[in-house]
C-alpha positions in Angstrom: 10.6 -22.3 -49.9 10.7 -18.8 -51.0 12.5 -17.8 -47.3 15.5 -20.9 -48.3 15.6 -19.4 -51.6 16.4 -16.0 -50.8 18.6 -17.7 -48.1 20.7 -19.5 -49.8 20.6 -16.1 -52.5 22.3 -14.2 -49.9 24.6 -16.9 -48.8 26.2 -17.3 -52.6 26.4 -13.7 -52.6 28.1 -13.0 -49.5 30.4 -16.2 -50.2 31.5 -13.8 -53.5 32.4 -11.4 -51.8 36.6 -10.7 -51.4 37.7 -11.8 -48.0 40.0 -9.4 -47.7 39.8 -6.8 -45.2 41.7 -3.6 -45.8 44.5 -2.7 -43.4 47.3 -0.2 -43.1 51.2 -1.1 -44.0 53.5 -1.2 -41.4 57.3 -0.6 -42.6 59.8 -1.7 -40.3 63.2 0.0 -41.4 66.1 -2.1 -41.5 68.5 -1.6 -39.3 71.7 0.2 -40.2 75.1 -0.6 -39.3 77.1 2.0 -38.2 80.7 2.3 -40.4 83.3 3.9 -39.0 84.2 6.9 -40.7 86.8 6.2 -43.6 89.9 8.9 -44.1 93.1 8.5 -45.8 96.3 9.3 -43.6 99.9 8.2 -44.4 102.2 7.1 -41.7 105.6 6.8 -41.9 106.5 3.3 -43.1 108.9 0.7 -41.5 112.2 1.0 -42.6 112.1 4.9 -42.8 114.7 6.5 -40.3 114.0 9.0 -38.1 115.6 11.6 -40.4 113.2 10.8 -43.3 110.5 10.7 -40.5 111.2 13.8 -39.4 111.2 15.9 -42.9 108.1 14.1 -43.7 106.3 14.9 -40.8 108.0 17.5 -38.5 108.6 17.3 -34.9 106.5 15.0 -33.2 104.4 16.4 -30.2 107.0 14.0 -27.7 109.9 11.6 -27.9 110.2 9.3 -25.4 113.6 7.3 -24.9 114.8 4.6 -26.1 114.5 1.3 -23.7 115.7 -2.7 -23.8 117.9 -4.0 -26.1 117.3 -3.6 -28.8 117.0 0.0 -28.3 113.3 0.8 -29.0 112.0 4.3 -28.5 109.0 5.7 -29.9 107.8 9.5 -30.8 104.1 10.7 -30.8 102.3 12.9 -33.0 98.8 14.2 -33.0 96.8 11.2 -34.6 99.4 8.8 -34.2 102.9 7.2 -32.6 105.6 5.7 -34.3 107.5 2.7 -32.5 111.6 2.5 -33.4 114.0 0.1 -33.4 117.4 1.9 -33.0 117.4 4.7 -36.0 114.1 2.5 -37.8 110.7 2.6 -37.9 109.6 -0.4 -37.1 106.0 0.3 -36.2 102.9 2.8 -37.1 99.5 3.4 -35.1 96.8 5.6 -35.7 95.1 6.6 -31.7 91.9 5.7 -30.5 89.1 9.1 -30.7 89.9 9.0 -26.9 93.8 9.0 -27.3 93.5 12.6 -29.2 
C-alpha cells in the first residue's frame, strides 16, 4: 500500500508540474518591399513652346526633326525627352536608369 501511496504521491506531483518546455524564439523578419527612390524634377509642361523650353532648361543634349503631319519632333536632355507638336510641348518623360 505504502509502494501505491508514494506512487500515486509522485504522480500528483509530477502532474503539477508546468508542461512547458523552454525553447528559443525564432524572429522571421518581414519582408521589405523595395520603393523606388522618390526625387522631385520639373519638366517642361505641355503647352510650353520651345522658346520657354529652352530658357527654362537650356540646350537639350539633341533635337531630332520634326516627322508626320502633324509635325512632331522631339529634343532630349539628360534625364529626360520632350515630345512636340509643331512649336508645343505636347509630351514629358523622365528615362529609364538604363536610358541615362
Amino acid at each position: 500500500m505504502r509502494k501505491s501511496v508514494n506512487a500515486l504521491w509522485l504522480a500528483v506531483c509530477l502532474c503539477s508540474l508546468p508542461c512547458t518546455v523552454p525553447a528559443d524564439n525564432l524572429t522571421v523578419p518581414e519582408k521589405q518591399e523595395e520603393k523606388p527612390e522618390t526625387f522631385s524634377v520639373t519638366l517642361p509642361g505641355r503647352g510650353m513652346t520651345k522658346e520657354n523650353v529652352l530658357s527654362q532648361f537650356g540646350e537639350p543634349e539633341k533635337k531630332y526633326s520634326a516627322v508626320g503631319t502633324p509635325p512632331i519632333s522631339r529634343w532630349v536632355y539628360k534625364g529626360f525627352t520632350v515630345y512636340f507638336e509643331s512649336n508645343y510641348v505636347i509630351h514629358a518623360v523622365f528615362h529609364t536608369p538604363e536610358e541615362n
